[in-house]
C-alpha positions in Angstrom: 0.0 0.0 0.0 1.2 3.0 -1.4 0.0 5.9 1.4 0.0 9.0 -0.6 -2.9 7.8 -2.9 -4.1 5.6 0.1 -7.2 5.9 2.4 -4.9 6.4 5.6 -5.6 8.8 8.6 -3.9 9.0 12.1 -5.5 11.3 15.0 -2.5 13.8 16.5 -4.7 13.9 20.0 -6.2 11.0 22.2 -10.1 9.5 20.8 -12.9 11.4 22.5 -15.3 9.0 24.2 -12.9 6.2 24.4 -12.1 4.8 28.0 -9.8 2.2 27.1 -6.5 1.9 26.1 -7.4 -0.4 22.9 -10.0 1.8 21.9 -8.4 4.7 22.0 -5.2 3.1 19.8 -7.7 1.3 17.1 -9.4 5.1 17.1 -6.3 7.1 17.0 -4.7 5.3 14.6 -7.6 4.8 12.4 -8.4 1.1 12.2 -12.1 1.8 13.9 -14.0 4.6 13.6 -17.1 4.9 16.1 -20.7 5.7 14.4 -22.6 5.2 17.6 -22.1 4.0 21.2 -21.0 0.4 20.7 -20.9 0.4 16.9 -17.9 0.7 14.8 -16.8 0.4 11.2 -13.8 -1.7 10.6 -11.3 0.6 8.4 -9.0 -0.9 5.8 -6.0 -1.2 8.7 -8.4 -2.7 11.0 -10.1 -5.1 8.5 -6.6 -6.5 7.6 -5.9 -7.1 10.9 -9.4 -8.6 11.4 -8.7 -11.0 8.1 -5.4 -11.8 9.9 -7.0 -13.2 13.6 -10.0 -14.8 11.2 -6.9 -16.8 8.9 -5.3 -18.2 12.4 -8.6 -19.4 13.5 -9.8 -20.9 10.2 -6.6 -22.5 10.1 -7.2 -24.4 13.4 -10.6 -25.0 12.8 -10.1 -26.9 9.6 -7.2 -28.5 10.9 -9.6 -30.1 14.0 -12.3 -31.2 11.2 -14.8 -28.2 11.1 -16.5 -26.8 8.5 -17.3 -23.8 7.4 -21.1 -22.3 6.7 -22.5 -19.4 6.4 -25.7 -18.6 8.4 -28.3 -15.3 8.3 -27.6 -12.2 11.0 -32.1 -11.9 10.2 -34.0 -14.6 11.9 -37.7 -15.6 12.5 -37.7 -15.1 16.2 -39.5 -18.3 16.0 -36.4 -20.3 16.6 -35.4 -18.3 20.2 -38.9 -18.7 21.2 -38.6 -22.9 20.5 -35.6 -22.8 22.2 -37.3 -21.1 25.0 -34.3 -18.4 25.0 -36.2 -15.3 24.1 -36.8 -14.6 27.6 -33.1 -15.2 28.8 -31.8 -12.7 26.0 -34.6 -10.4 27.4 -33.7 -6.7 26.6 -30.3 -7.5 24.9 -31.8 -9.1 21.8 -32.8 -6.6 18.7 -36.5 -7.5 17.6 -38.2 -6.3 14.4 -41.1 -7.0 12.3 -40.8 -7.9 8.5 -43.2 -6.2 5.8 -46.0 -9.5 6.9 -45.4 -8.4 10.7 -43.6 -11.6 11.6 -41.6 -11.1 14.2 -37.5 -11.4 13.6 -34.5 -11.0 15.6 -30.6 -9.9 14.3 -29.5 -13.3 15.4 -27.5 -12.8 19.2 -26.0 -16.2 18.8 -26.6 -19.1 16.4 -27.3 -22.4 18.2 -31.0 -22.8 17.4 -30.0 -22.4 13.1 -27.0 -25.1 13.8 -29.5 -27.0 15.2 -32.1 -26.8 12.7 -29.5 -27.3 9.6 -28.2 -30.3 12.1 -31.5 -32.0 11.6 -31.5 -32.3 7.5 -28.2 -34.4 8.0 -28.8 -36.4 11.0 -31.4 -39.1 11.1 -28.9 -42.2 12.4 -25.8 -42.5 14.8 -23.6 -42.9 11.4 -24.0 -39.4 10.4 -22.4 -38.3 13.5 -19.8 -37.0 14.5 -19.3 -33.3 13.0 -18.9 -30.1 13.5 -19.8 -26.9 11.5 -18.8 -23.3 12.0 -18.8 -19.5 10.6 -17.3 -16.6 10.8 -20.8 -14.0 11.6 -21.8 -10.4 12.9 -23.3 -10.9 16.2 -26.0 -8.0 17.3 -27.0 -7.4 21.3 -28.6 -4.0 22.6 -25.6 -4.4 25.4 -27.1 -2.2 28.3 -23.6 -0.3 28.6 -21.5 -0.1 25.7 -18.1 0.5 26.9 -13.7 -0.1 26.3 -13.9 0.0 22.2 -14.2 -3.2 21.1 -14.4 -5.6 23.9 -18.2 -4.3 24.9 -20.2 -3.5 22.0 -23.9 -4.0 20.3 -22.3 -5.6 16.8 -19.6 -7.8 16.1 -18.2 -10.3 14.4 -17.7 -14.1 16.1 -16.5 -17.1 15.1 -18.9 -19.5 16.5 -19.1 -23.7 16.2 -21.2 -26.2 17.1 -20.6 -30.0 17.2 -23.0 -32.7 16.9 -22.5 -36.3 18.9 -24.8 -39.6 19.7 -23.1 -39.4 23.2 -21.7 -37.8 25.8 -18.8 -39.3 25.1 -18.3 -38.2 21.9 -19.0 -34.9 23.1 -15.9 -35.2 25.7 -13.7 -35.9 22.1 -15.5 -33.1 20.1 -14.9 -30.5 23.1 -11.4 -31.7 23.2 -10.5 -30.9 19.5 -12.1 -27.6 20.2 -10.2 -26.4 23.4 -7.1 -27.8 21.6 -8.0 -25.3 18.3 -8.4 -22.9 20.4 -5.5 -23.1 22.6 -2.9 -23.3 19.5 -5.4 -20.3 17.9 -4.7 -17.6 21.2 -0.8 -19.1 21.2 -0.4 -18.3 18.0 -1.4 -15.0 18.1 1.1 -14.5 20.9 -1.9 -14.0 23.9 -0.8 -14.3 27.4 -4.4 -15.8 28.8 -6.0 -17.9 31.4 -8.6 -20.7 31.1 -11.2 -20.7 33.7 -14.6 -22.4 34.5 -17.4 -20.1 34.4 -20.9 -19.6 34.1 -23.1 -21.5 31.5 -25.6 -18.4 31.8 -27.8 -17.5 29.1 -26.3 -20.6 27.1 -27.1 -23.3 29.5 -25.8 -26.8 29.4 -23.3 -28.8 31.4 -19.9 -26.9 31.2 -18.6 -23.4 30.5 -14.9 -22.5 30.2 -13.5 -19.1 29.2 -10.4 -18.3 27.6 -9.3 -15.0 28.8 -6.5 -12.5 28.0 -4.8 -11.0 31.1 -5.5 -7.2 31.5 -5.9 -4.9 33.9 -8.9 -3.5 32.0 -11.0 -6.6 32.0 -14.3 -6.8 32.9 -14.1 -10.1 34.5 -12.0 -10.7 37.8 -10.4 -14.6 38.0 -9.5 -16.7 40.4 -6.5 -18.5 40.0 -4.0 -20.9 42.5 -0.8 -21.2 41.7 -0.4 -24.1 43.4 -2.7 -26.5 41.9 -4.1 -24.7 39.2 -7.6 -24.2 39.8 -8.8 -21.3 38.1 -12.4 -19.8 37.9 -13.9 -16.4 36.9 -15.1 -14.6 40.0 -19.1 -15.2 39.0 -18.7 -19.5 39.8 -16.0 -19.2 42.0 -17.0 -21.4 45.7 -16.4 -18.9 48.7 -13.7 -20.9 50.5 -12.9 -18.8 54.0 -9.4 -18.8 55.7 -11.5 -18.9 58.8 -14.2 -21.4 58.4 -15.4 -21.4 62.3 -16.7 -19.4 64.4 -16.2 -20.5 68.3 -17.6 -17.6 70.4 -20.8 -18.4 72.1 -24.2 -17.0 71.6 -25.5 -14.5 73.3 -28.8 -13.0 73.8 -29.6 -10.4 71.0 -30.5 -6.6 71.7 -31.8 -3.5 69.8 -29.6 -1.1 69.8 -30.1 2.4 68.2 -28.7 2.9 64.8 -29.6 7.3 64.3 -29.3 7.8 60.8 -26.8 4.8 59.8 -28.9 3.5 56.6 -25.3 1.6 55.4 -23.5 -1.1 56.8 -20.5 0.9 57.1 -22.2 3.7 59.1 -23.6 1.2 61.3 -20.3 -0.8 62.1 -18.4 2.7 62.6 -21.1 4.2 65.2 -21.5 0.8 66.9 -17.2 0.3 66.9 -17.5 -3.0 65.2 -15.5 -5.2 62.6 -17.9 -5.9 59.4 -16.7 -8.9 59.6 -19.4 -9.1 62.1 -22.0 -7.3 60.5 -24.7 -9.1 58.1 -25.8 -6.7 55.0 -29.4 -6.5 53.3 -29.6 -6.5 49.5 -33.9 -5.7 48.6 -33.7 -7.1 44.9 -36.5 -7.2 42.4 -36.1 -10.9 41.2 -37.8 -11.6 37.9 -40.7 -9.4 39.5 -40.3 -11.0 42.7 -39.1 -8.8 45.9 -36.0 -10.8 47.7 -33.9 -9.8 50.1 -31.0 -11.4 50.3 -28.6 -11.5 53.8 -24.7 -12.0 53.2 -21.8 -11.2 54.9 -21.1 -7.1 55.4 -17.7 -7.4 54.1 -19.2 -9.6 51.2 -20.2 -8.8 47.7 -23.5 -10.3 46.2 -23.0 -12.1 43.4 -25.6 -11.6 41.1 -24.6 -15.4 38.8 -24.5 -17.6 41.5 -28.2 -15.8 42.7 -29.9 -16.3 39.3 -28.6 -20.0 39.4 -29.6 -20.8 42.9 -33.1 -19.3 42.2 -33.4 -20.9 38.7 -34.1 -16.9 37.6 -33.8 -14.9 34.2 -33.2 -11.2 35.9 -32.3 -9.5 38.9 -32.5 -5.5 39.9 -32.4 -3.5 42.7 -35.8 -3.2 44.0 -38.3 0.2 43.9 -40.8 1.5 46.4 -43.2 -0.1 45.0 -42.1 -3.3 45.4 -40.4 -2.9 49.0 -43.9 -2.0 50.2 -45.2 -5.3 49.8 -43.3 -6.1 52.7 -42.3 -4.9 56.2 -39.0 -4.3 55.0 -37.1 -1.1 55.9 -34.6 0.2 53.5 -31.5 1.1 55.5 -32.7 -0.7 58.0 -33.6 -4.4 56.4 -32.8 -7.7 59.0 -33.8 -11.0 58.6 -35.8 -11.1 62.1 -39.3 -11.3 61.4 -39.3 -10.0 57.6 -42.9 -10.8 55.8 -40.9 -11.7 52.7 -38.5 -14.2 50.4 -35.2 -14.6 52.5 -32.2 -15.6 51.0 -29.4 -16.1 53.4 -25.9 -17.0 52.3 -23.9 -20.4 54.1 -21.3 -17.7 55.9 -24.4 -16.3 57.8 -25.3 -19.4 59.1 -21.8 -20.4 60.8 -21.6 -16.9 62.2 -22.0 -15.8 65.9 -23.2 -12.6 67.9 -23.9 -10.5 64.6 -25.6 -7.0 64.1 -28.4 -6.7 61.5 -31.1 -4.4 60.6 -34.2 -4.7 62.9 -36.7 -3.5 60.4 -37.2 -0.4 62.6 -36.4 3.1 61.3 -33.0 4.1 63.2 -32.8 0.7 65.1 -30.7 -2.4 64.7 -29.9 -5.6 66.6 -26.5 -6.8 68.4 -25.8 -10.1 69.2 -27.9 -11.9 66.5 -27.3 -15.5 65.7 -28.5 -17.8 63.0 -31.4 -19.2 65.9 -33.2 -16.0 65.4 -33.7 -15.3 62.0 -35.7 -17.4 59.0 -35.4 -18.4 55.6 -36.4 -19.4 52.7 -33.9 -20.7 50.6 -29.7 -20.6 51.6 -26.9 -21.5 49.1 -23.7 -19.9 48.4 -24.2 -16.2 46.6 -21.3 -14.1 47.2 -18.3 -13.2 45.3 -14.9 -14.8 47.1 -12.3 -12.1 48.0 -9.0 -11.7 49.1 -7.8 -14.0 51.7 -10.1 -16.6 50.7 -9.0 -20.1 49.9 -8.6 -22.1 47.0 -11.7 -25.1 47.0 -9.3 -27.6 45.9 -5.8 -27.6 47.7 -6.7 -24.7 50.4 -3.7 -22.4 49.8 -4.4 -18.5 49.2 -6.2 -17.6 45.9 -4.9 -15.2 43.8 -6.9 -12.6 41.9 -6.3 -11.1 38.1 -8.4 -8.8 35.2 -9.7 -10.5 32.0 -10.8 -10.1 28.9 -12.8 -12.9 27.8 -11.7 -13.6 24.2 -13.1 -17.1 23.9 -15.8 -19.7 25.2 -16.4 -23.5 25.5 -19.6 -24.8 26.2 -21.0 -28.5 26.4 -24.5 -28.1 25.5 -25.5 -31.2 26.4 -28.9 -31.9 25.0 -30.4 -29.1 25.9 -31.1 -27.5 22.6 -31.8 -30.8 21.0 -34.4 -31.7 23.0 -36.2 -27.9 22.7 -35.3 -28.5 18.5 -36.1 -31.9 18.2 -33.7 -32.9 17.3 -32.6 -37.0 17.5 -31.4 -39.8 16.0 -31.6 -43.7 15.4 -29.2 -45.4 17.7 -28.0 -49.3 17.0 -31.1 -50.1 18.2 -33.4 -47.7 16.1 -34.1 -46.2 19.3 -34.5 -42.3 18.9 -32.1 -40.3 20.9 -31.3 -36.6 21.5 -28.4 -35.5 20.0 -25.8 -34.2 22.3 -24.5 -30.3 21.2 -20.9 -28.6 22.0 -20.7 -24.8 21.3 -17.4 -22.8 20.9 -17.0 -18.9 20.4 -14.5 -16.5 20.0 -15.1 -12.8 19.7 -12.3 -11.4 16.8 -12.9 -7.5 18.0 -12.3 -8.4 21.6 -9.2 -10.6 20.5 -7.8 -7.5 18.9 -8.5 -5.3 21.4 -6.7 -7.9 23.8 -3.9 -7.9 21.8 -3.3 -4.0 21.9 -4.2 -3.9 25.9 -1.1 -6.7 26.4 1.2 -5.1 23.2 1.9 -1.3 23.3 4.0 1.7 24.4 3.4 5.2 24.6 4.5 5.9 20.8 1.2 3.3 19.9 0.5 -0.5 19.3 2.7 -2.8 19.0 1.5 -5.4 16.7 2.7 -9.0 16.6 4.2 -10.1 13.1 1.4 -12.5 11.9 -1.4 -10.2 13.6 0.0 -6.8 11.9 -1.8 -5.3 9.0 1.7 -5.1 7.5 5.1 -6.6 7.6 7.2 -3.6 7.1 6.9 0.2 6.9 9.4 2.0 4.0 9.6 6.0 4.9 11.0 8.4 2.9 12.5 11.5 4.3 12.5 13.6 1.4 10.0 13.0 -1.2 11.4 15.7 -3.3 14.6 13.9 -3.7 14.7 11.3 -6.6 17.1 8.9 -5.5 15.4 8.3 -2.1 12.0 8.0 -4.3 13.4 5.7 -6.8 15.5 3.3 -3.9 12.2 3.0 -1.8 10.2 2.2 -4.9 12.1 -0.2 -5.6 12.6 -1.6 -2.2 8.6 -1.6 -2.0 8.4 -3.6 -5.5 11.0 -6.4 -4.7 9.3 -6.5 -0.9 5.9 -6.7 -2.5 7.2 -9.3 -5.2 8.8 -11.5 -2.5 5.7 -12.2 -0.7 6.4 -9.5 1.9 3.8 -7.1 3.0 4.2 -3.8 3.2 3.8 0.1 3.1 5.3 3.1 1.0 4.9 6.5 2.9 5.5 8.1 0.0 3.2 11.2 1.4 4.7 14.9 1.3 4.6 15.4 5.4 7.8 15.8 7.4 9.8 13.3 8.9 8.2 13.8 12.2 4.8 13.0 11.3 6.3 10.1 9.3 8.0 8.1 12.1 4.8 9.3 14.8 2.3 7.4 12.2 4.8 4.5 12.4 4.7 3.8 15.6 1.2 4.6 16.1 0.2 2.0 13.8 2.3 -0.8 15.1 3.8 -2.2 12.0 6.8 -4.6 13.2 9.5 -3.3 11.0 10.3 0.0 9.7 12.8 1.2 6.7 14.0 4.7 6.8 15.1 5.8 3.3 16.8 9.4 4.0 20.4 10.8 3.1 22.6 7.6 2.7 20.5 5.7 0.5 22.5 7.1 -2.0 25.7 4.9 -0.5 22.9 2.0 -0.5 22.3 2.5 3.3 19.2 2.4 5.2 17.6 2.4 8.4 16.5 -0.7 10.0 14.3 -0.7 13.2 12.2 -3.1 14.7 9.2 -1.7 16.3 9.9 -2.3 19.7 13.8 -2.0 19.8 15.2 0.9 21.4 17.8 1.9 18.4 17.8 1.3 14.7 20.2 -0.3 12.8 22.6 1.0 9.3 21.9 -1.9 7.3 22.6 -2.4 3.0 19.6 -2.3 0.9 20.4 -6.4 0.3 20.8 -6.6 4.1 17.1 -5.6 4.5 15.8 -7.1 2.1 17.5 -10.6 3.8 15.9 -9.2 6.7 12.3 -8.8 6.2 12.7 -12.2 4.2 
């Protein structure tokens, strides 16, 4: 690519809007271009790179036995509504009406089509086992739109789904996948994590995430370094250091609580640890008001809660709702509450707490599990530091993530709701068991900037970068610079070698900025001794470049 006739723009400032390192890179150095909150257009630099993440996957994909389909973004919203999924999606799907008012959907994800094209192929054990894939834009109304690419309402995703009589077979098909997958993120030079997560929206028997370490992720893991158990923080079992407590139980008393309507208030007027304190959460579940009783220095945990209560959404309660209840805000306890109580295990095992009293300006001291009732206990909080790891005990350790890719055994759950079976040896119908696999290719990008770049701009891997090599030259109004990097650019181009020809009228300054801005991994200066046959050599993240022959760089790059 020859720049001066080229469409090629670089920002000289930081990317309004953007708060993310990524973003603001992709923006700045024009690969994206924002059109509305959580929509982007994928400019020529970005789209190569795209092509380039999309090549490494296909690669492995084929190479496991997959293959490749192409299936509509427009869908009769018939399918989700089979599935039973509509509801899950809720809000986050986009639903529109065609010209005969049936009711569509911009496809969120594709297992109910896989499913459906599954069933024109499968009718006995022997057509199994296979798996089919694609390359497709993705659309959700996300409810918060945020850090460029990783959080956005369109995208592209590589998404798979394998087909198996057993589970068995399954095992084997989710094997070749997490293998593909694996070799896919190492190639593309990712430092990542796999963890078990939540099956969420996507049901089925086993989730794992793939996710690329970042202090900007959205999702917190949980990780020993001793034995390797990793999670992300949404499935991952509340282990405490301290598991008993051995004080004795005393007899509880209202205490008065002026104006403390937080936890923290409360433990700081009444001189206490939290440790010792038990929090109200009033939530509005699936239209249902719940309060929920954890641990003050606990977080609730909003995954494990939807699980436990086999629920589709959870809010913060209103009024409205909180009067249909003796329930004080501020105030909330779980001693004589008119309402659904959910109590996490720590309460249970703790001694001589304070809670609300359900009296304006008035709480109780010396609570113990005796006094309080409930409707439902489980495990719903979010571990934290200083807990344990659930396997060997040792301290857990805590990292960001991006999640770049997911592994899901579906199970049956989607054949069964398709109808989808088969004829087994027997010519006994069976359901079909399902895998799914996804990777997001924005989010991988944006991953890779987040882990590669400096202050000068990205830093682009060699088999990631939209180019090999950039060829600058410092004076474009003298004719033996012009005519060496032309000819550089043609032999590079001819070899195979990917490159760019900054053969714009700007100064030098701009020239090298742009360069490092853009990330390419090598860069060729042609300025005053090209005339001797000497260039400048510089790889993009080496501190000084190097006085190299025209053949020596041409070795080089080859």
């Amino acid at each position: 690519m020859k720049l001066k006739n080229a469409y090629f723009y670089t920002l000289r400032e930081d990317a309004r809007d953007e708060d993310s390192v990524s973003g603001n890179l992709l923006v700045k150095a024009g690969y994206i271009k924002k059109t509305s909150a959580g929509v982007y257009m994928m400019l020529p630099l970005g789209l190569r790179v795209q092509n380039k993440v999309e090549d490494i996957i296909r690669k492995h994909m084929n190479e496991a036995g997959a293959q490749e389909v192409k299936m509509p973004a427009l869908i009769a919203a018939e399918y989700y509504e089979d599935s039973g999924r509509m509801k899950g999606f809720g809000p986050s799907i986009f639903k529109l009406k065609d010209r005969n008012n049936k009711d569509m959907v911009l496809g969120p994800t594709h297992e109910e089509l896989f499913a459906y094209a599954a069933k024109s192929h499968i009718h006995s054990y022997k057509n199994m086992p296979f798996n089919l894939y694609q390359f497709q834009t993705k659309y959700r109304d996300e409810p918060r739109a945020r850090f460029g690419l990783v959080r956005v309402k369109e995208f592209v995703m590589k998404d798979a789904y394998s087909f198996d009589a057993d589970e068995k077979g399954l095992d084997e098909s989710y094997r070749k996948m997490f293998e593909a997958y694996k070799k896919s993120f190492d190639e593309m030079g990712i430092n990542y994590r796999i963890v078990k997560a939540d099956t969420g929206v996507m049901g089925g028997l086993l989730s794992e995430e793939f996710q690329a370490i970042a202090p900007l992720g959205e999702d917190t893991l949980v990780y020993c370094d001793d034995c390797g158990y990793s999670s992300n923080l949404e499935v991952g079992k509340v282990v405490r250091a301290s598991k008993t407590y051995t004080e004795e139980p005393k007899e509880k008393n209202l205490v008065e609580t002026p104006h403390c309507e937080t936890i923290e208030d409360v433990a700081k007027y009444l001189k206490m640890d939290m440790k010792d304190t038990v929090k109200a959460l009033l939530m509005n579940v699936d239209g249902e008001f719940v309060v929920f009783f954890i641990n003050g220095e606990r977080e609730l945990n909003e995954s494990k809660v939807l699980k436990l209560l086999s629920a589709s959404e959870i809010n913060f309660a209103d009024d409205e709702l909180i009067a249909t209840s003796n329930a004080v805000p501020g105030y909330c306890g779980p001693i004589g509450l008119n309402c659904k109580v959910v109590v996490d295990e720590e309460v249970l095992e703790m001694r001589n707490f304070c809670c609300g009293a359900n009296q304006k300006g008035y709480h109780y001291i010396n609570a113990n599990p005796g006094d309080i009732s409930y409707d439902v206990v489980g495990d719903i909080t979010n571990t934290k530091d200083g807990d344990l790891c659930p396997v060997c005990g040792r301290p857990l350790k805590f990292t960001k993530g991006i999640e770049i890719g997911n592994t899901f055994k579906l199970g049956t759950k989607y054949s069964k709701a398709m109808g989808l079976q088969y004829a087994d040896v027997e010519n006994k119908l069976q359901d079909v068991w399902m895998g799914s696999y996804g990777i997001g290719l924005g989010r991988t990008m944006a991953a890779i900037v987040e882990q590669s770049h400096d202050d000068k701009g990205i830093i682009w891997p060699e088999n990631i970068a939209p180019y090999k090599a950039i060829i600058l030259i410092m004076s474009t109004k003298d004719e033996t610079q012009c005519r060496i990097a032309n000819e550089l650019y043609d032999t590079l181009t001819s070899s195979g070698i990917e490159c760019i020809l900054d053969d714009r009228d700007e100064r030098p300054g701009v020239k090298f900025n742009d360069s490092d801005l853009i990330g390419i991994p090598y860069r060729v200066t042609v300025g005053k001794k090209a005339a001797d046959g000497i260039l400048e050599f510089k790889k993009r993240d080496a501190q000084d470049p190097e006085e190299l022959s025209i053949e020596e760089v041409i070795n080089r790059l080859k």
